[in-house]
ROMARRO-434524 format. One record per atom (N, C-alpha, C): residue in three letters; y, z, x. Coordinates in pm, whole numbers, padded with zeros to 5 digits, always signed. Atoms other than C-alpha are relative to their C-alpha. Layout:
<sites>
alaYZX/...
</sites>
This chain:
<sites>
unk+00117-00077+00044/unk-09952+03762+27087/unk-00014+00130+00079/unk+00049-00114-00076/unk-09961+03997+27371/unk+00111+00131-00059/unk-00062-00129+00023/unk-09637+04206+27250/unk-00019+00003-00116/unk+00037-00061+00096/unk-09749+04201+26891/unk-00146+00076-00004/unk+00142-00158-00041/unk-10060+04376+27020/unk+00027+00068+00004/unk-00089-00139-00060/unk-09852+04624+27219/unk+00061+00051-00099/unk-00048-00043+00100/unk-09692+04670+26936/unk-00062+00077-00109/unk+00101-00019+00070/unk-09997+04685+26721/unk-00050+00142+00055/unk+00115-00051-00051/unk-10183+04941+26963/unk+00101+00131-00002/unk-00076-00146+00003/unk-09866+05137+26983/unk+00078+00097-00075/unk-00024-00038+00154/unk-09791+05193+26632/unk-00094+00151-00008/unk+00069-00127+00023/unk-09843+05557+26552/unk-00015+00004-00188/unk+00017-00047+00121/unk-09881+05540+26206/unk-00137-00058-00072/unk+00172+00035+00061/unk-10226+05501+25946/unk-00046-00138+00046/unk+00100+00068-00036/unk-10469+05200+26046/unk+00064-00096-00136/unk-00050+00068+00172/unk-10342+05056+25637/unk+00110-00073+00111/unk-00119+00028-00053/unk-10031+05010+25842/unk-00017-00114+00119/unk+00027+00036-00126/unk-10103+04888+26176/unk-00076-00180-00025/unk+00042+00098+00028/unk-10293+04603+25992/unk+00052-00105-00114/unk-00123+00056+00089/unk-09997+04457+25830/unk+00097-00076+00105/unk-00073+00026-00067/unk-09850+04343+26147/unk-00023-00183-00051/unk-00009+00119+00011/unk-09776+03956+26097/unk+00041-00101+00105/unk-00076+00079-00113/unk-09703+03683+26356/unk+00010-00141-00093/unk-00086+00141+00026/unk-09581+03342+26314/unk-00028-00092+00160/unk+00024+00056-00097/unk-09726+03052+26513/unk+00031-00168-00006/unk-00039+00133+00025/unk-09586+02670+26554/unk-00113-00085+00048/unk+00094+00045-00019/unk-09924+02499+26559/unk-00027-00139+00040/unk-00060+00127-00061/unk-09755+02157+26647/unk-00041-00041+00140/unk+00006+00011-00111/unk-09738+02244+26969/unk-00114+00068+00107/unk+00147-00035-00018/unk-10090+02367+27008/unk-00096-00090+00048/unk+00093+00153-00010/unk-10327+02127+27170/unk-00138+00012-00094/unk+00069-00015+00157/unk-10577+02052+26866/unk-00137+00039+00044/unk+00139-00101-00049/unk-10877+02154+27085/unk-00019+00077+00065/unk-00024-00108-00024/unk-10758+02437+27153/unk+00019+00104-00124/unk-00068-00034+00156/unk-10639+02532+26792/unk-00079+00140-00012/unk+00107-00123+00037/unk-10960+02720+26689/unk-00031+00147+00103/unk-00018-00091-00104/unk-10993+02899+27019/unk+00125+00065-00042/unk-00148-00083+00072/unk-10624+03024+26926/unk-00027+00090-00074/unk-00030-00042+00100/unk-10692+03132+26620/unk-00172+00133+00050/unk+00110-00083-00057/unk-11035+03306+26759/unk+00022+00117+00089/unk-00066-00119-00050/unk-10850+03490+26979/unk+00076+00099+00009/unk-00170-00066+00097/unk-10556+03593+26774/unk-00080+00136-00068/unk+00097-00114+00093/unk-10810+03756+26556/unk-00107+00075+00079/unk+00076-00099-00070/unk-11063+03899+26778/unk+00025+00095+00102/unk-00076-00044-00151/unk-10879+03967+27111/unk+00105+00087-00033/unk-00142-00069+00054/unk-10527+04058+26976/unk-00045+00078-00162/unk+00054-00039+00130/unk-10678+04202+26651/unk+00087-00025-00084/unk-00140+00057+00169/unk-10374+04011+26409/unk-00059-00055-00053/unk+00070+00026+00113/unk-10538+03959+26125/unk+00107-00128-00118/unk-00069+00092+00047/unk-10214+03774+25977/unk+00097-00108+00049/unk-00055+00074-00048/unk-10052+03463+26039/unk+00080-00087-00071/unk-00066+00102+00014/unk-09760+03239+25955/unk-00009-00119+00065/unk+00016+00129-00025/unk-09841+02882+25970/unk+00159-00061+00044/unk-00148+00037-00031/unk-09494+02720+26101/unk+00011-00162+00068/unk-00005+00139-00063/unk-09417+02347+26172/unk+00090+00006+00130/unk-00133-00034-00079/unk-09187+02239+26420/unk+00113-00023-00023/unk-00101-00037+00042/unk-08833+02284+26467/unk+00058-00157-00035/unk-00049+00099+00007/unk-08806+01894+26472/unk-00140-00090+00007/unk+00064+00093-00015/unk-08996+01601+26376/unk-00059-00095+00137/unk+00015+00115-00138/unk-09176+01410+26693/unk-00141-00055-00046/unk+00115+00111+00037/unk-09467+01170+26695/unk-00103+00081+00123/unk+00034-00042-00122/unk-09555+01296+27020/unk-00082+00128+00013/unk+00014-00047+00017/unk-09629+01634+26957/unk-00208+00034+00016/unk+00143-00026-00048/unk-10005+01761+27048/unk-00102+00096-00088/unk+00138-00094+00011/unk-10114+01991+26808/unk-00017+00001-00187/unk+00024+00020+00107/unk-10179+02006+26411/unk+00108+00003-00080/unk-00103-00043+00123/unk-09954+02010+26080/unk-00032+00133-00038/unk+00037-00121+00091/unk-09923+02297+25869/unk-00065+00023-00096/unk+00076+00012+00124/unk-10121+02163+25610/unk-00165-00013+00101/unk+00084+00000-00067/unk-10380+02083+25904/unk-00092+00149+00056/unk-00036-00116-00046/unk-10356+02414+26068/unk-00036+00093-00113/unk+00031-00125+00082/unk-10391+02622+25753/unk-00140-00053-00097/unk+00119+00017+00007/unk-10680+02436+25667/unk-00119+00026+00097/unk+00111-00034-00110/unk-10888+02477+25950/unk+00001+00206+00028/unk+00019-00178+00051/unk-10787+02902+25904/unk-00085-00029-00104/unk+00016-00024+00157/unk-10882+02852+25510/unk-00196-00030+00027/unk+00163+00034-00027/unk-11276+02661+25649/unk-00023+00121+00136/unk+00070-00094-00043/unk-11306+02937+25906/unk+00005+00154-00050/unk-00021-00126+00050/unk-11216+03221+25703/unk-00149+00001-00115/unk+00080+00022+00071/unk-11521+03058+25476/unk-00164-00005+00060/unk+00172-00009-00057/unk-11794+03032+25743/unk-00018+00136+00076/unk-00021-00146-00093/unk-11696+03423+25875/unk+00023+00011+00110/unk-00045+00002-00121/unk-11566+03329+26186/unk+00127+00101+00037/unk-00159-00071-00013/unk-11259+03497+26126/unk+00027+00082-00149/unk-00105-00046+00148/unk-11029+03698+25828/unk+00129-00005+00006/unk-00176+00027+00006/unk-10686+03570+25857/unk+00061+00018-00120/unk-00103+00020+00137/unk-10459+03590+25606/unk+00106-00080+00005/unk-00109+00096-00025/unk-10272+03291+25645/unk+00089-00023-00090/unk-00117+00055+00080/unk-09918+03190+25520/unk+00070-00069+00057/unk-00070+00101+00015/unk-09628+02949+25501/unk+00156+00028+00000/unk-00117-00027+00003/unk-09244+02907+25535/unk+00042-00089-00112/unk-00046+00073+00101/unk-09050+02786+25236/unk+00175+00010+00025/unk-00169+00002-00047/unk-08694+02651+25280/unk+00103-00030-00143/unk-00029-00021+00084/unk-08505+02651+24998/unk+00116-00073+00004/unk-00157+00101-00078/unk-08195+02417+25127/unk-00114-00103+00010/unk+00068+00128-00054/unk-08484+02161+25194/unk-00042-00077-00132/unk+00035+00036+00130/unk-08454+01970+24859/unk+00045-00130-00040/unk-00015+00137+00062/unk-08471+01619+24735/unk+00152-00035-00076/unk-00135+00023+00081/unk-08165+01628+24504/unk+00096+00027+00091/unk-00149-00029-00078/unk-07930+01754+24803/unk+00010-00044+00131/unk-00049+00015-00139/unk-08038+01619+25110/unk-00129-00167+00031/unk+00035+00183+00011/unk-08140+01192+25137/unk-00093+00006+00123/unk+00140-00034-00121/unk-08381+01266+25470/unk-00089+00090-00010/unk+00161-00063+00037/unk-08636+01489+25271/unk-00005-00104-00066/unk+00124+00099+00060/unk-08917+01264+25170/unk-00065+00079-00102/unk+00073-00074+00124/unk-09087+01550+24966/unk+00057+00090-00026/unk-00080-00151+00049/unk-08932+01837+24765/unk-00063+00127+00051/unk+00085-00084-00049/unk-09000+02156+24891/unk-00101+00104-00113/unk+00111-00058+00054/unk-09190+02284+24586/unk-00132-00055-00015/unk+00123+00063-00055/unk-09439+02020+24670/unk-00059+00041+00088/unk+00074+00011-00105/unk-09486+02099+24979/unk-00052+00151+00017/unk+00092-00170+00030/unk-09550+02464+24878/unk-00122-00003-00067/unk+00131-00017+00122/unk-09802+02351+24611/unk-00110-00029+00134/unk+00085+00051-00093/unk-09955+02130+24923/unk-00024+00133+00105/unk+00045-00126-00120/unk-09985+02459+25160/unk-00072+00064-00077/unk+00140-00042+00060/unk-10142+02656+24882/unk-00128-00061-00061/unk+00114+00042+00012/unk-10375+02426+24810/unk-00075-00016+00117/unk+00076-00013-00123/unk-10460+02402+25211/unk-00014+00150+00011/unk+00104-00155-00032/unk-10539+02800+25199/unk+00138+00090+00039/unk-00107-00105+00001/unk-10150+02963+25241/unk-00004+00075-00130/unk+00007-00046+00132/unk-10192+03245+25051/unk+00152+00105-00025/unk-00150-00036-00015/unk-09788+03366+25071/unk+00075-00081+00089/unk-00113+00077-00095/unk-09457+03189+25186/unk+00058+00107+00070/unk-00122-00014-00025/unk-09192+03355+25391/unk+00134-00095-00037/unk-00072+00131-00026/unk-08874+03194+25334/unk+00103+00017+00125/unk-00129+00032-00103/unk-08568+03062+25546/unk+00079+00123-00023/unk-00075-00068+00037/unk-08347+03319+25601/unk+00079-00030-00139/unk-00044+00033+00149/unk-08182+03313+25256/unk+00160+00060-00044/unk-00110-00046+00099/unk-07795+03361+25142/unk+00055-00034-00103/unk-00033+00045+00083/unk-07744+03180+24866/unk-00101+00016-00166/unk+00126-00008+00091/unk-07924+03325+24527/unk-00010-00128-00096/unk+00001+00183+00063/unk-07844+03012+24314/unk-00120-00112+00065/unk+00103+00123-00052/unk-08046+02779+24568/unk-00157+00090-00004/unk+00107-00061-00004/unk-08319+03035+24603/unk-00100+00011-00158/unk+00029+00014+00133/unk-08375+03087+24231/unk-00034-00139-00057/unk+00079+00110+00064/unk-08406+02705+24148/unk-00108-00042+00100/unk+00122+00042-00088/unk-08649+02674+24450/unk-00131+00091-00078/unk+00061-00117+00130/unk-08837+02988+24223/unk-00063-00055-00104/unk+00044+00064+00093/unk-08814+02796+23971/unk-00100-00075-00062/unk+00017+00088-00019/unk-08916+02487+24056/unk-00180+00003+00052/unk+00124-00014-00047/unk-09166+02562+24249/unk-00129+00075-00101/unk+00119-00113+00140/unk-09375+02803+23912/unk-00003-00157-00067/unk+00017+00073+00089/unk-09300+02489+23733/unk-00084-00121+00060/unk+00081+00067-00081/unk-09464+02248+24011/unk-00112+00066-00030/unk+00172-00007-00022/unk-09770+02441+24029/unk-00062+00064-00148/unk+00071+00036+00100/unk-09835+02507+23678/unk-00009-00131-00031/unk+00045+00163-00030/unk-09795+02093+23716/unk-00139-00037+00028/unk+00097+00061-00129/unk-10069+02072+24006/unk-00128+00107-00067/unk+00113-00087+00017/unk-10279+02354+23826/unk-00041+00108+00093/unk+00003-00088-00097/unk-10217+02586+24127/unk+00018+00149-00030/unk-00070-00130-00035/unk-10195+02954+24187/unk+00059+00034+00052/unk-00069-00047-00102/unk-09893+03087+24242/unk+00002+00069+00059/unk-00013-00040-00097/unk-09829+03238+24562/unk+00107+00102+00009/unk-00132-00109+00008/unk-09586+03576+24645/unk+00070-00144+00107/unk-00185+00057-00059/unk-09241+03467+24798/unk+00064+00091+00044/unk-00097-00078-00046/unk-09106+03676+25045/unk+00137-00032+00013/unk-00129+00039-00057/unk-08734+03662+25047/unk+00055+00026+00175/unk-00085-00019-00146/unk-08592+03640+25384/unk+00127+00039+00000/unk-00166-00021-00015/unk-08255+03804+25473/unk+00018+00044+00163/unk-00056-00061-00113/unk-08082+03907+25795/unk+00134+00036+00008/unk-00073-00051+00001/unk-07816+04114+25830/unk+00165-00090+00146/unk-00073+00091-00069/unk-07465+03874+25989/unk+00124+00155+00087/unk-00125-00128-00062/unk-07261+04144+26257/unk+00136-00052+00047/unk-00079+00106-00108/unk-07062+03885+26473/unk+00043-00150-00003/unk-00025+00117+00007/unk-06942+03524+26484/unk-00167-00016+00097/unk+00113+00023-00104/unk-07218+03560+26762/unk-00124-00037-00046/unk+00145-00015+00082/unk-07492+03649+26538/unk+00017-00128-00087/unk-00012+00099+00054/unk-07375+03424+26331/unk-00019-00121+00010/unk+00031+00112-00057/unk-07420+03112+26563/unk-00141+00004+00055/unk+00121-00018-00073/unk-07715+03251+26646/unk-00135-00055-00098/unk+00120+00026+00172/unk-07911+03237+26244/unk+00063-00178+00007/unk-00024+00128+00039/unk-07707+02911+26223/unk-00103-00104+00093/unk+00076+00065-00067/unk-07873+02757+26519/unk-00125-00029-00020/unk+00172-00022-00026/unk-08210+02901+26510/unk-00062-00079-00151/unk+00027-00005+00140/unk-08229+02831+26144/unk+00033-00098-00076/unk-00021+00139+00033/unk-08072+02478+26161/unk+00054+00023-00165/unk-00126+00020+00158/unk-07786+02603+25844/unk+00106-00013+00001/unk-00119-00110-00068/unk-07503+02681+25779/unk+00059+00100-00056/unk+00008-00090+00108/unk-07389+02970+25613/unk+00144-00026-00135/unk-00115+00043+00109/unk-07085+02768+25390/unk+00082+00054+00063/unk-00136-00023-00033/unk-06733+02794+25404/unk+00023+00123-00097/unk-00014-00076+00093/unk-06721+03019+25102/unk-00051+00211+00090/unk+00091-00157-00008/unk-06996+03325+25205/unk+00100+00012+00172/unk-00058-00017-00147/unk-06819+03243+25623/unk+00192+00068+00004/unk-00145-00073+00054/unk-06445+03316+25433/unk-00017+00153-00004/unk+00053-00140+00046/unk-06616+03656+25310/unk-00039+00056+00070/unk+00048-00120-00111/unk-06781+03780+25589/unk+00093+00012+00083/unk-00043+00028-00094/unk-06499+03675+25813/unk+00153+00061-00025/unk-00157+00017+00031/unk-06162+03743+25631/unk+00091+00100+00088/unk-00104-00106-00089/unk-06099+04056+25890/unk-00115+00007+00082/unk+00064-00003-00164/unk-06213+04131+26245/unk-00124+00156-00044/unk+00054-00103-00008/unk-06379+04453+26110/unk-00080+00056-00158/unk+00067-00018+00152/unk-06654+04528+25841/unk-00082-00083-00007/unk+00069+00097+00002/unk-06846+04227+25916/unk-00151+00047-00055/unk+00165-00043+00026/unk-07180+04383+25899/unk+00003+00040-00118/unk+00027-00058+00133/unk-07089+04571+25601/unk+00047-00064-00136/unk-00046+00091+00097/unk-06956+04276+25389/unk-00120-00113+00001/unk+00159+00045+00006/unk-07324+04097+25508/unk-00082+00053-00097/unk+00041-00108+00066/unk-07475+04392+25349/unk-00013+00029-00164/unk-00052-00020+00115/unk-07293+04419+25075/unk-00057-00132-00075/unk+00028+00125+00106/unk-07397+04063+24940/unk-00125-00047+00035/unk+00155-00013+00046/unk-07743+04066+25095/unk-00087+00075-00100/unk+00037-00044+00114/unk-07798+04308+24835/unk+00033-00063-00103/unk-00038+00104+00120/unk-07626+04109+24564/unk-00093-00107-00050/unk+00090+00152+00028/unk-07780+03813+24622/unk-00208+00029-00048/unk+00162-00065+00006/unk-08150+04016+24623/unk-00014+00038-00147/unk-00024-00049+00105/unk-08034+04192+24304/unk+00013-00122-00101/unk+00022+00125+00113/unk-07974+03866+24107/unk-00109-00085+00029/unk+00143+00058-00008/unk-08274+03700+24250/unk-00132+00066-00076/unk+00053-00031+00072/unk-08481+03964+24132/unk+00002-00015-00220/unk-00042-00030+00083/unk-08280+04017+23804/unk-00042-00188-00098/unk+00032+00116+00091/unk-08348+03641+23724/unk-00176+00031-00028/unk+00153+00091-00045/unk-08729+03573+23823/unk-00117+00181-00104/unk+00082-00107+00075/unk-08853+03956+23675/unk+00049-00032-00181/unk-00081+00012+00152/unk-08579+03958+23350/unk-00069-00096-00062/unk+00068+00092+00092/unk-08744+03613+23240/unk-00107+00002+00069/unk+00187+00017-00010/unk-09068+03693+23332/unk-00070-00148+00065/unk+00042+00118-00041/unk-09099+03380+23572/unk-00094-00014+00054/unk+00101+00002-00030/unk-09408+03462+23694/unk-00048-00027+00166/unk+00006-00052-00101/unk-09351+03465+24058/unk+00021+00149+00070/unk+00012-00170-00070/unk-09463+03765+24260/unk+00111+00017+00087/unk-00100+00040-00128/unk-09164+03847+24545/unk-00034+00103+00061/unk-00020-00101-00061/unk-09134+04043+24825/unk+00090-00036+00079/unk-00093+00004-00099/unk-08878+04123+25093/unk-00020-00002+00162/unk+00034-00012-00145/unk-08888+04031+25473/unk+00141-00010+00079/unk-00045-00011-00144/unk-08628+04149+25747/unk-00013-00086+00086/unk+00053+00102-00114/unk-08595+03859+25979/unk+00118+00008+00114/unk-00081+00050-00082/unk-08455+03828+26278/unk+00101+00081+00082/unk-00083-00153-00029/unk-08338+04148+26419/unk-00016-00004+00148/unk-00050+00053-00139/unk-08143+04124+26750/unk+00079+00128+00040/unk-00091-00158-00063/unk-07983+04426+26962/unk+00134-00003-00064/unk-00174+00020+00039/unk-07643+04310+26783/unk-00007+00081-00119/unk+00011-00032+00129/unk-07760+04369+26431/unk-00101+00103-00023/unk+00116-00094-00004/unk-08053+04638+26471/unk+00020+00092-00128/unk-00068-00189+00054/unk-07848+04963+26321/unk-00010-00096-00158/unk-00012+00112+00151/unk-07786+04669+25995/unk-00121-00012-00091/unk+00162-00023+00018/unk-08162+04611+26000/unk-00070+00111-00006/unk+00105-00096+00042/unk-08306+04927+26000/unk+00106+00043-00137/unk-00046-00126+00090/unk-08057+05067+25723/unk-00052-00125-00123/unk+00038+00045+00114/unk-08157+04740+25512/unk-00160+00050-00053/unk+00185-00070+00037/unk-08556+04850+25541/unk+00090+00128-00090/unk-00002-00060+00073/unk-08415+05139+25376/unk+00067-00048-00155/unk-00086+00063+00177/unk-08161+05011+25083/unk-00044-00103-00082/unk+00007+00091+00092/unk-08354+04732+24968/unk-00143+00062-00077/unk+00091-00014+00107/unk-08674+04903+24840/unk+00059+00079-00163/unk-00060-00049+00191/unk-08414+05108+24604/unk+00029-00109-00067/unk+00027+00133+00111/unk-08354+04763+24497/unk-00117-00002-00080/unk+00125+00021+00083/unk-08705+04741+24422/unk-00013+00108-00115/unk+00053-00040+00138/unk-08797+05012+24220/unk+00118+00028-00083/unk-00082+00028+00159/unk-08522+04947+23962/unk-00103-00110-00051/unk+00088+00084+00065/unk-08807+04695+23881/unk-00124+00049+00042/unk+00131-00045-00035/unk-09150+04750+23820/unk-00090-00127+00041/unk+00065+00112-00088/unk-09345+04542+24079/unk-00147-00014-00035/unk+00159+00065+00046/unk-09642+04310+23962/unk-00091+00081+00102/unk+00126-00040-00060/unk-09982+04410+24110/unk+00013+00015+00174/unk-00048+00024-00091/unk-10002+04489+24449/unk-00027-00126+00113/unk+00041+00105-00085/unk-10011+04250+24755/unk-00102-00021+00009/unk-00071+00182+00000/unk-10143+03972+24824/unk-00033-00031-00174/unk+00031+00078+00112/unk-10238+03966+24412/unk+00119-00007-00063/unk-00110+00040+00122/unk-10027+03801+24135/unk+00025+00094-00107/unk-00008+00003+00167/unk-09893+03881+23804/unk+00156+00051+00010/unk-00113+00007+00013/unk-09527+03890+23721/unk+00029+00124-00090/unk-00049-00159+00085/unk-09363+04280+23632/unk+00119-00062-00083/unk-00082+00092+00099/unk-09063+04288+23408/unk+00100+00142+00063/unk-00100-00107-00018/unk-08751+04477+23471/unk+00020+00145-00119/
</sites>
């Protein structure tokens, strides 16, 4: 909290801006009467107005401090008695899916419907290279919550730019994936170009994600989030902030943030 202040305070650009900063907090490991204080101070003290709800990196019993469904309820009832204005959200994993993996208990477009119904009003997702899995999580998930009678929620895509075997062990770790044998052939097949063969198919994969979910009018909102930017990959990361909004406007983007409605290419 303290260097997304510093960050916050030392942002030279409009006040619009400055109040867009986002953090990400694992509320697990929060002691639960402490929680509110947290979140009291996040918002008043540190003035971050937005927050990613985040479980932890591993199941324990042990653990001291709320769920994410807990956690973004207790934002959603103090954002209702004016204690606060958070703008709380959610991570969506898109690899975390009933049909492919026998130790999820719930699909993850459930457990998206279950966060926006506790008060996430946007996901981030998992870093993301695969548009195929991303698109039926898309899917799945519009078709779940016209199920549950829910409003859907935007969907930031996650990407990060791969420079190194380094970096590479680095998203794999943090991010508990792996990036396949296929996409690890492709980025890897020569010692040189790495970053720019990342690049090359983080756009791809962005470009057919959009090209599905706008083209048939699937009625999820998206946006794009930069994750994970490390002194290795920086120069990668700032040139994607630039190349992916020309992605965007080849499509005309639904309403703006945080509201719905699905544009069309």
């Amino acid at each position: 909290r303290e260097f997304a202040s510093f960050v916050r305070n030392s942002y030279s650009g409009d006040e619009q801006h400055r109040k867009k900063l986002i953090i990400s907090h694992p509320f697990s490991y929060t002691a639960r009467d402490h929680t509110e204080q947290w979140i009291r101070e996040t918002y008043n003290d540190a003035g971050i107005k937005n927050i990613i709800v985040v479980g932890p990196r591993h199941q324990h019993p042990d653990l001291p401090g709320m769920s994410v469904t807990e956690a973004t309820q207790l934002i959603h009832g103090m954002n209702k008695s004016g204690a606060v204005s958070v703008f709380p959200g959610a991570i969506c994993i898109d690899s975390r899916r009933k049909s492919t993996n026998q130790s999820v208990h719930t699909d993850e477009p459930e457990r998206m419907v279950q966060k926006a119904k506790a008060g996430a009003m946007y996901f981030v997702s998992q870093i993301c290279y695969d548009s195929h899995s991303m698109i039926n999580l898309l899917h799945d998930y519009k078709a779940e919550s016209d199920k549950q009678g829910t409003e859907v929620k935007r969907v930031f895509i996650g990407v990060s730019p791969i420079t190194s075997n380094n970096t590479r062990k680095v998203v794999e770790d943090l991010m508990e994936i792996s990036l396949g044998r296929e996409l690890a052939e492709y980025l890897f097949s020569h010692d040189h170009g790495v970053g720019n063969r990342s690049m090359q198919r983080i756009e791809e994969m962005i470009t057919r994600i959009f090209d599905y979910c706008y083209g048939e009018n699937l009625g999820v909102p998206l946006g794009l989030c930069v994750e994970h930017v490390t002194d290795s990959n920086f120069r990668y990361a700032l040139e994607l902030l630039h190349k992916l909004p020309e992605i965007w406007k080849d499509y005309q983007p639904d309403s703006k943030f945080p509201q719905n409605g699905p544009g069309k290419k």
